[in-house]
PDB file of N, CA, C and O in Angstrom, chain B, residues numbered from 101:
ATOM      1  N   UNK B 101     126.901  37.812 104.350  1.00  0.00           N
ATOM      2  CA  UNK B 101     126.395  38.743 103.361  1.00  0.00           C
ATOM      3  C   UNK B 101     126.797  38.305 101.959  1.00  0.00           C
ATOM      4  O   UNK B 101     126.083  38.333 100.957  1.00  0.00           O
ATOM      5  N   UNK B 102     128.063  37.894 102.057  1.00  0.00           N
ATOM      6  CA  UNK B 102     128.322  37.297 100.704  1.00  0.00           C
ATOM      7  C   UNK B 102     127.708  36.409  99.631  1.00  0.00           C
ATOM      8  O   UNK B 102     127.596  36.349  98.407  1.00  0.00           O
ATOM      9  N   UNK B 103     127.258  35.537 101.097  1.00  0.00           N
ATOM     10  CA  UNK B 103     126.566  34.069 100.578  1.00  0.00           C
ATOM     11  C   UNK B 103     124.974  34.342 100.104  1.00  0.00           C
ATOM     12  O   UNK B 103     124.215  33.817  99.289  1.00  0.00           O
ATOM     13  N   UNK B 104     124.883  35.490 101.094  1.00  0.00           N
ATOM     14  CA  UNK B 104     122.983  35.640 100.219  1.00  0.00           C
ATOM     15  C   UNK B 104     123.326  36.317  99.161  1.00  0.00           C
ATOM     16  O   UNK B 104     122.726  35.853  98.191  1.00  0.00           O
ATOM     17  N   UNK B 105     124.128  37.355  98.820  1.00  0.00           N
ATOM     18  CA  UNK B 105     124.207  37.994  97.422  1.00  0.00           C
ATOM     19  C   UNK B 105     124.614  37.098  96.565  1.00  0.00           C
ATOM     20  O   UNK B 105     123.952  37.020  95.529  1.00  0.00           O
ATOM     21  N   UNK B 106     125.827  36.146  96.733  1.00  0.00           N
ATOM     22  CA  UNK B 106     125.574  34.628  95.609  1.00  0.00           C
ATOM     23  C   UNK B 106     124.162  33.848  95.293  1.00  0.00           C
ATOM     24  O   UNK B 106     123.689  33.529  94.202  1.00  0.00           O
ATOM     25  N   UNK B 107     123.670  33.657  96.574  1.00  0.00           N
ATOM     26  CA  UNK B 107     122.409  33.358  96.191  1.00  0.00           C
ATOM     27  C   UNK B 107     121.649  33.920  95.288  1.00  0.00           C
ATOM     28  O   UNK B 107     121.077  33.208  94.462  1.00  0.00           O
ATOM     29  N   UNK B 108     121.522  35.121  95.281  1.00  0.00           N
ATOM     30  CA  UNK B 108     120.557  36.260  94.710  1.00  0.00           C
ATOM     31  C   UNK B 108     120.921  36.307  93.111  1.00  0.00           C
ATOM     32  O   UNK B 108     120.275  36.435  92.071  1.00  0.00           O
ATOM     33  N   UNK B 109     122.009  36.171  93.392  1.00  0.00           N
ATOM     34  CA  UNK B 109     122.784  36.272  91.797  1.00  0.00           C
ATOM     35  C   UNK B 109     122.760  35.211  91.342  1.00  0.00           C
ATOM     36  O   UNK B 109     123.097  35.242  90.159  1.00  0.00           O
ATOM     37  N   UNK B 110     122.457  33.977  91.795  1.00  0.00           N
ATOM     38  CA  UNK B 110     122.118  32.898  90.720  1.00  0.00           C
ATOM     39  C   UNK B 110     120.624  32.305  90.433  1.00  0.00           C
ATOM     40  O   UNK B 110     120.241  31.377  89.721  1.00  0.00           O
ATOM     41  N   UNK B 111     119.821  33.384  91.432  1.00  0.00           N
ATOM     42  CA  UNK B 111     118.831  33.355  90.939  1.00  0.00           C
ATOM     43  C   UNK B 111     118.316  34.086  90.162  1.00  0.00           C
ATOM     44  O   UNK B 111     117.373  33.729  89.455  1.00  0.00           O
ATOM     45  N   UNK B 112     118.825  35.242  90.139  1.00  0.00           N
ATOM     46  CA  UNK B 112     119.029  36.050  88.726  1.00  0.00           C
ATOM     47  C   UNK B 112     118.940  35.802  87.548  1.00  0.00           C
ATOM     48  O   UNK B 112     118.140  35.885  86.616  1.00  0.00           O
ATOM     49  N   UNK B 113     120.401  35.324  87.883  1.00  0.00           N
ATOM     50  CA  UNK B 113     120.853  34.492  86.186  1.00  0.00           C
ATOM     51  C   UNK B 113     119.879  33.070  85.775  1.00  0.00           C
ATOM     52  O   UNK B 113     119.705  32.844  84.578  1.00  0.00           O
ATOM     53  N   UNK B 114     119.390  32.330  86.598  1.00  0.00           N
ATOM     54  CA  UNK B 114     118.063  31.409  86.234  1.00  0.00           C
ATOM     55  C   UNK B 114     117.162  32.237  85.856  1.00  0.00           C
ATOM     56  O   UNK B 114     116.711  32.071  84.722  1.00  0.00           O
ATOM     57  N   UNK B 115     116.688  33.259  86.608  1.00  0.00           N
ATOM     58  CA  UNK B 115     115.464  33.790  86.171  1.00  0.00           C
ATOM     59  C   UNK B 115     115.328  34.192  84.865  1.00  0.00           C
ATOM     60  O   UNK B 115     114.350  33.934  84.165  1.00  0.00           O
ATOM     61  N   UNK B 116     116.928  35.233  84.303  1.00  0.00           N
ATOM     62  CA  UNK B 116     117.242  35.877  83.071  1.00  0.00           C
ATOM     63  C   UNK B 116     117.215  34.709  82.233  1.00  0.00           C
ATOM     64  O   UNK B 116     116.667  34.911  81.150  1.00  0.00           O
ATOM     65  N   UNK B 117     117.689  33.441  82.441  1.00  0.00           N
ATOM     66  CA  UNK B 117     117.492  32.491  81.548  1.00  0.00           C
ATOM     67  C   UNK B 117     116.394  32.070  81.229  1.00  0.00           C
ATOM     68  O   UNK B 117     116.116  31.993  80.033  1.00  0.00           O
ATOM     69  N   UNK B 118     115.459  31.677  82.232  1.00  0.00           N
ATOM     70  CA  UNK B 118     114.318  31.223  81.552  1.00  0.00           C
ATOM     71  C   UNK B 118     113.659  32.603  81.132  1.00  0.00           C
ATOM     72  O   UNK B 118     113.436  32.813  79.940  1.00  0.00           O
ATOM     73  N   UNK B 119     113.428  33.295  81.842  1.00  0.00           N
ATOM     74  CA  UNK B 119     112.809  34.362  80.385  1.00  0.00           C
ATOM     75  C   UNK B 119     113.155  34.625  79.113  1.00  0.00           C
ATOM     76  O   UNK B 119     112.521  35.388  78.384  1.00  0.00           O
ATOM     77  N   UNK B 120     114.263  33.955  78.761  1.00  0.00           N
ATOM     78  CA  UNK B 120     114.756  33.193  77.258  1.00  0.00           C
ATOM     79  C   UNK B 120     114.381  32.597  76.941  1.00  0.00           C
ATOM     80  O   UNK B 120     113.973  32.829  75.803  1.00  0.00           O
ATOM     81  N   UNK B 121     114.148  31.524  77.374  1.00  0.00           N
ATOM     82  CA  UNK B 121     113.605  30.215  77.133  1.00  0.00           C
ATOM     83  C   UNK B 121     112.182  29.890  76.890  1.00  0.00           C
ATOM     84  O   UNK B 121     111.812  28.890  76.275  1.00  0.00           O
ATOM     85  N   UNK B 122     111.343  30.852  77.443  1.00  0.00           N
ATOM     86  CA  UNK B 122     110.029  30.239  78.072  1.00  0.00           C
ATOM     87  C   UNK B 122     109.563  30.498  77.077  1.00  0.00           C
ATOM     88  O   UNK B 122     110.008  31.347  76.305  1.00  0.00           O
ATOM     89  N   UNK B 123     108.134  29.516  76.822  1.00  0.00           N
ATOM     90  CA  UNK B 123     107.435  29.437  75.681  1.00  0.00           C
ATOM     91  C   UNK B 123     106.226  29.968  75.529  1.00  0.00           C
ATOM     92  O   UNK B 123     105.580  29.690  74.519  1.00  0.00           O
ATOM     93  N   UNK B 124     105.632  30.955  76.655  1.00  0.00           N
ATOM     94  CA  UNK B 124     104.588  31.629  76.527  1.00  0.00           C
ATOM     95  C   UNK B 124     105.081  33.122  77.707  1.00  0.00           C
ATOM     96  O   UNK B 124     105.803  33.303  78.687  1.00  0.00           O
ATOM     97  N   UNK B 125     104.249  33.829  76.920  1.00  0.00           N
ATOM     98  CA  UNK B 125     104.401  35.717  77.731  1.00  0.00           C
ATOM     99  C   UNK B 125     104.718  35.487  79.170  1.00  0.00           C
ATOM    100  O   UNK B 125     105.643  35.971  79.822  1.00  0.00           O
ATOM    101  N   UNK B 126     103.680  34.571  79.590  1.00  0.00           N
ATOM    102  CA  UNK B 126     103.528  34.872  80.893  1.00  0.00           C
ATOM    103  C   UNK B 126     104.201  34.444  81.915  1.00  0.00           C
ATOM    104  O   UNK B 126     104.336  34.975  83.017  1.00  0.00           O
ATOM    105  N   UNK B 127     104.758  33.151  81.388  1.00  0.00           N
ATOM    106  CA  UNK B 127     105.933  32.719  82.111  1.00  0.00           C
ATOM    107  C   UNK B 127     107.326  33.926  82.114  1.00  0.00           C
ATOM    108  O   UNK B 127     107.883  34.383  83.112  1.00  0.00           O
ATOM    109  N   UNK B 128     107.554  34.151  81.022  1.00  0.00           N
ATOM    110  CA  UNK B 128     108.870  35.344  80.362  1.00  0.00           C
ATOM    111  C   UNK B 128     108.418  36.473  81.609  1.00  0.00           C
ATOM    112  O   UNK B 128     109.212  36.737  82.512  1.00  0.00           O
ATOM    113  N   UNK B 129     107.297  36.982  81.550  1.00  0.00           N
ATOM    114  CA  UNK B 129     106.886  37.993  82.416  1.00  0.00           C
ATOM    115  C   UNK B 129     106.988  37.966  83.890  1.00  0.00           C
ATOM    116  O   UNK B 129     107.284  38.912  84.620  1.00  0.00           O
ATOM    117  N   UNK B 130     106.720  36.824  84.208  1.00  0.00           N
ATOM    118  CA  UNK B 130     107.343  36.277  85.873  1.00  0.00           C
ATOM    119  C   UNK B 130     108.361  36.193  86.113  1.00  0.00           C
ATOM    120  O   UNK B 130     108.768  36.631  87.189  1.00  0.00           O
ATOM    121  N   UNK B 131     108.993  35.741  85.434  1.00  0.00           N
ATOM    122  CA  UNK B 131     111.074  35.715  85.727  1.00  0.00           C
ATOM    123  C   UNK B 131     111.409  36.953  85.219  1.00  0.00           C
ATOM    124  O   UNK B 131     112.357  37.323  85.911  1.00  0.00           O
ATOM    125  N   UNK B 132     111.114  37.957  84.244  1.00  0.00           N
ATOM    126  CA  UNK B 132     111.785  38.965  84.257  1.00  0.00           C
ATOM    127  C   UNK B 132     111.606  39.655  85.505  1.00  0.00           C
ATOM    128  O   UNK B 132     112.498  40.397  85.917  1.00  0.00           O
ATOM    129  N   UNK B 133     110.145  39.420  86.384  1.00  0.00           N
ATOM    130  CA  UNK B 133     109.579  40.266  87.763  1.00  0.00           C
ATOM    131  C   UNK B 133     110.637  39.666  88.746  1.00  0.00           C
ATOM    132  O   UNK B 133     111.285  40.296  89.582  1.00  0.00           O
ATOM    133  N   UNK B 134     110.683  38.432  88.506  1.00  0.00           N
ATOM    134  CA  UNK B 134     112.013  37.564  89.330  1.00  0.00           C
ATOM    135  C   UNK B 134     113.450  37.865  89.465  1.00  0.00           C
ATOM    136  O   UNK B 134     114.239  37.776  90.406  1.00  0.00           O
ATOM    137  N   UNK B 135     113.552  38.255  88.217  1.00  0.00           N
ATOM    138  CA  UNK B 135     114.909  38.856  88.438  1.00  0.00           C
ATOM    139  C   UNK B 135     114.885  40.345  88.863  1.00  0.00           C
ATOM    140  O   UNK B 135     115.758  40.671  89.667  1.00  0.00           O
ATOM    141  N   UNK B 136     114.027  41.289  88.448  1.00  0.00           N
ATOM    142  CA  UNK B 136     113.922  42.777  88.987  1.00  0.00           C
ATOM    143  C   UNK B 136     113.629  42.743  90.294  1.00  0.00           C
ATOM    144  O   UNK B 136     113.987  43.661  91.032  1.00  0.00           O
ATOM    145  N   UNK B 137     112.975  41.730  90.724  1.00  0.00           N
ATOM    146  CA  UNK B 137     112.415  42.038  92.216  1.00  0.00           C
ATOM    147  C   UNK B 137     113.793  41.412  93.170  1.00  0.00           C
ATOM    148  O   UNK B 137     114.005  41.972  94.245  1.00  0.00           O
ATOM    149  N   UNK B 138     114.537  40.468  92.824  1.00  0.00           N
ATOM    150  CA  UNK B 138     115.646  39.922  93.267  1.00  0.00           C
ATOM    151  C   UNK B 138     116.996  41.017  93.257  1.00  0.00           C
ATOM    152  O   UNK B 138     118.039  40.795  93.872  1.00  0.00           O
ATOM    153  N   UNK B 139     116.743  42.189  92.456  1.00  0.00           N
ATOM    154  CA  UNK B 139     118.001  43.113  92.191  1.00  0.00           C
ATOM    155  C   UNK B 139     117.652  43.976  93.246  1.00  0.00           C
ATOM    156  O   UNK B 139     118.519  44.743  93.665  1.00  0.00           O
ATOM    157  N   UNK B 140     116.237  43.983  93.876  1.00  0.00           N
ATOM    158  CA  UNK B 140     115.809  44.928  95.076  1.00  0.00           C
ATOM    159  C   UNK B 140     116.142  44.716  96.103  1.00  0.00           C
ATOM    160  O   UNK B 140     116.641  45.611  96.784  1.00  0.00           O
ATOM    161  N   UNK B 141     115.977  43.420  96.583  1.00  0.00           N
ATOM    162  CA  UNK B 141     116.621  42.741  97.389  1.00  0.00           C
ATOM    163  C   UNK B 141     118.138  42.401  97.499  1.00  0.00           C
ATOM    164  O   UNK B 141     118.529  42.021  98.603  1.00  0.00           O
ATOM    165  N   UNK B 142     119.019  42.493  96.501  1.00  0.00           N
ATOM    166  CA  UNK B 142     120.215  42.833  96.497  1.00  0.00           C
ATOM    167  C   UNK B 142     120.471  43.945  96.579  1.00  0.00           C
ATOM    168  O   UNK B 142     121.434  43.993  97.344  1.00  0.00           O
ATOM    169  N   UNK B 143     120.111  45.334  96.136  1.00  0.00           N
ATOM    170  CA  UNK B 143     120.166  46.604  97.284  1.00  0.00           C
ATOM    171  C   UNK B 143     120.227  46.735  98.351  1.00  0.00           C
ATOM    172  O   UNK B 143     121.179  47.205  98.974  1.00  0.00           O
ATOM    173  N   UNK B 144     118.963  46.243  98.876  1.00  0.00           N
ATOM    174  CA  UNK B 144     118.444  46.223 100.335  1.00  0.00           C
ATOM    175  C   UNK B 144     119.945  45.395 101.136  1.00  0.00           C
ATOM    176  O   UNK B 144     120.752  45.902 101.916  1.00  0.00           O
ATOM    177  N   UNK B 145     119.913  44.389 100.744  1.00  0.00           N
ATOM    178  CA  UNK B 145     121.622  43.454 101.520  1.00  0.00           C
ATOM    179  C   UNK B 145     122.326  44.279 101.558  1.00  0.00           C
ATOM    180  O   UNK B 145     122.834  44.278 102.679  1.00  0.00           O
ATOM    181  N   UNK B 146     122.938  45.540 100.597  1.00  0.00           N
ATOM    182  CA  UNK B 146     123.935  45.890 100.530  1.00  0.00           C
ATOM    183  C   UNK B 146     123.793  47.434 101.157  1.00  0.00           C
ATOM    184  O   UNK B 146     124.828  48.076 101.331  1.00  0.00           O
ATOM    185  N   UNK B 147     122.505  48.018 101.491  1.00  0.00           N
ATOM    186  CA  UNK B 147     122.248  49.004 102.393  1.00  0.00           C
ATOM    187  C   UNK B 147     121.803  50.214 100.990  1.00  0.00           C
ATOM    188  O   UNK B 147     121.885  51.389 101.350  1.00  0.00           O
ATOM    189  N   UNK B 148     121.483  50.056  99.904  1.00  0.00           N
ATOM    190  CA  UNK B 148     120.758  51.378  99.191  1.00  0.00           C
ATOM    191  C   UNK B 148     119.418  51.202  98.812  1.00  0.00           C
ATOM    192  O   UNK B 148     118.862  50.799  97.790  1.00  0.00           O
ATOM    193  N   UNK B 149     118.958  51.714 100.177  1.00  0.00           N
ATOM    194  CA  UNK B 149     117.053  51.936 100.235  1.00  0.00           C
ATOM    195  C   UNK B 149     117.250  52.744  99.127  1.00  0.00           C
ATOM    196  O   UNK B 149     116.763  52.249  98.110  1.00  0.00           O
ATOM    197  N   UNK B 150     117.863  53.948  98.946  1.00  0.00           N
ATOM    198  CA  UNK B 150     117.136  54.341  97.653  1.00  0.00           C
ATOM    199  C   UNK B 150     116.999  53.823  96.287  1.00  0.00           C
ATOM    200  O   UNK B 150     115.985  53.729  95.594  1.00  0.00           O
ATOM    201  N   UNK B 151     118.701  53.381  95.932  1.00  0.00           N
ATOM    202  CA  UNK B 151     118.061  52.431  94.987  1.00  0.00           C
ATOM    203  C   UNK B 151     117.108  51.368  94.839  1.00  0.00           C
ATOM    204  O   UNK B 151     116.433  51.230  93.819  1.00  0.00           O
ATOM    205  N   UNK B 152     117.042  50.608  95.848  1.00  0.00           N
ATOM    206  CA  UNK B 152     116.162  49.715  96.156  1.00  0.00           C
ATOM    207  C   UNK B 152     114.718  50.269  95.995  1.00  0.00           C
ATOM    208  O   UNK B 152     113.903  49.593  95.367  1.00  0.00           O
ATOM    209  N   UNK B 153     114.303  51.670  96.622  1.00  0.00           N
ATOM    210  CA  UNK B 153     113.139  52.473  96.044  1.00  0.00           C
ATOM    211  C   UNK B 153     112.617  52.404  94.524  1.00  0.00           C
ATOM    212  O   UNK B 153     111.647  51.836  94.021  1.00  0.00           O
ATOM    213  N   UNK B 154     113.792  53.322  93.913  1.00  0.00           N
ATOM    214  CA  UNK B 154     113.390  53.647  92.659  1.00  0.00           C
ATOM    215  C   UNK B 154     113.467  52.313  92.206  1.00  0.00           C
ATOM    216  O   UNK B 154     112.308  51.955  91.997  1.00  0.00           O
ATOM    217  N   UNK B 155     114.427  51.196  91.893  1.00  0.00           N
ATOM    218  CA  UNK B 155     113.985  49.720  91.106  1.00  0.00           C
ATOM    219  C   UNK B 155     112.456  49.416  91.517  1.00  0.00           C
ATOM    220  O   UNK B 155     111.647  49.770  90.659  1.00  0.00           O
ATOM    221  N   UNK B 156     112.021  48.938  92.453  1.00  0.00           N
ATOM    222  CA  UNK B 156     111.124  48.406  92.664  1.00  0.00           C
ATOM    223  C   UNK B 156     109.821  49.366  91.893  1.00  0.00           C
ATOM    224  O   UNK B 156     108.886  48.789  91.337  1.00  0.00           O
ATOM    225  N   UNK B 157     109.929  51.116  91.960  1.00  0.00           N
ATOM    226  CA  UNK B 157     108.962  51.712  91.365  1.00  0.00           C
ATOM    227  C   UNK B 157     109.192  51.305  89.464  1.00  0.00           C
ATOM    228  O   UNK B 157     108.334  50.804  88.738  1.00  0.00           O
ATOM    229  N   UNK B 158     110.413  51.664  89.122  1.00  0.00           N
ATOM    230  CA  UNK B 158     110.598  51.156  87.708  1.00  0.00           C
ATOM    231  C   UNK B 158     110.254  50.264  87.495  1.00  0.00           C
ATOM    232  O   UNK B 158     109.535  50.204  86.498  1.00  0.00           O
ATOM    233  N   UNK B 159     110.634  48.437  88.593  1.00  0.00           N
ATOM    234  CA  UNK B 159     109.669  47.162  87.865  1.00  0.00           C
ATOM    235  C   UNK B 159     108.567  47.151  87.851  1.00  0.00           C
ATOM    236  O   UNK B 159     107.880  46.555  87.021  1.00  0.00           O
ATOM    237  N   UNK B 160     108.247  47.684  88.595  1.00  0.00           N
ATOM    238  CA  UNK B 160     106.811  47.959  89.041  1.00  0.00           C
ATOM    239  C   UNK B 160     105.647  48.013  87.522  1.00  0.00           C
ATOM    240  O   UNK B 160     104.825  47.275  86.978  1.00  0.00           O
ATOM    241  N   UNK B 161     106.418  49.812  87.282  1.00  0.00           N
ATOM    242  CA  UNK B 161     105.737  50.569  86.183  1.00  0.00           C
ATOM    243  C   UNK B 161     105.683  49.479  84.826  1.00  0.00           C
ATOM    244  O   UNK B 161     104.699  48.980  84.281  1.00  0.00           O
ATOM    245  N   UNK B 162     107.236  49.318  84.499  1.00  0.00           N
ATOM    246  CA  UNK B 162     107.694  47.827  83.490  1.00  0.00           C
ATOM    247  C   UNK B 162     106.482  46.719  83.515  1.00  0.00           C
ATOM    248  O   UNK B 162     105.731  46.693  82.540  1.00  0.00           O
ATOM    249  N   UNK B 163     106.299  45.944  84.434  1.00  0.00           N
ATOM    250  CA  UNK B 163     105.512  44.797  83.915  1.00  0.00           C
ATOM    251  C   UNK B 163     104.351  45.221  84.059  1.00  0.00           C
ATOM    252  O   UNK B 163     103.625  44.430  83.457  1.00  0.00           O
ATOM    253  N   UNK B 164     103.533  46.313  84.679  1.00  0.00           N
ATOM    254  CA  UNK B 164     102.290  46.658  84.028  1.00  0.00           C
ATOM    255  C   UNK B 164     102.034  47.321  82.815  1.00  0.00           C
ATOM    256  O   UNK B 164     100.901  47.280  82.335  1.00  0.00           O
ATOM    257  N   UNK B 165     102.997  47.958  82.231  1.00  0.00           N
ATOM    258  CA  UNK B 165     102.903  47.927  81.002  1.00  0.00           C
ATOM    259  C   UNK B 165     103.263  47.115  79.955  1.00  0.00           C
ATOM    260  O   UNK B 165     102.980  47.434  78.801  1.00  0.00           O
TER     261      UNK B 165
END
């Protein structure tokens, strides 16, 4: 369990980075979904469906607007 939540968390922190970095919207807009959708899945590992609920409805709402 440890080792996938390291995982998760350094894909995170790549994702949060290049949505710094990136040089057009749409790339920025995929890694920020990358990292929100990756924090759901780190819920889910750690057993809170509900949080895991409401994030996924909040990223959700977030990148369509």
């Amino acid at each position: 369990m440890e080792i996938s939540l390291t995982i998760i968390l350094v894909i995170m922190i790549a994702g949060s980075i290049f949505s710094l970095h990136a040089k057009d919207l749409l790339s920025a807009i995929v890694s920020y979904g990358i990292v929100g959708f990756s924090l759901v899945i780190a819920f889910l590992i750690l057993k809170a469906p509900d949080l895991a609920i409401v994030q996924i409805v909040v990223e959700t709402i977030s990148l369509i607007i």
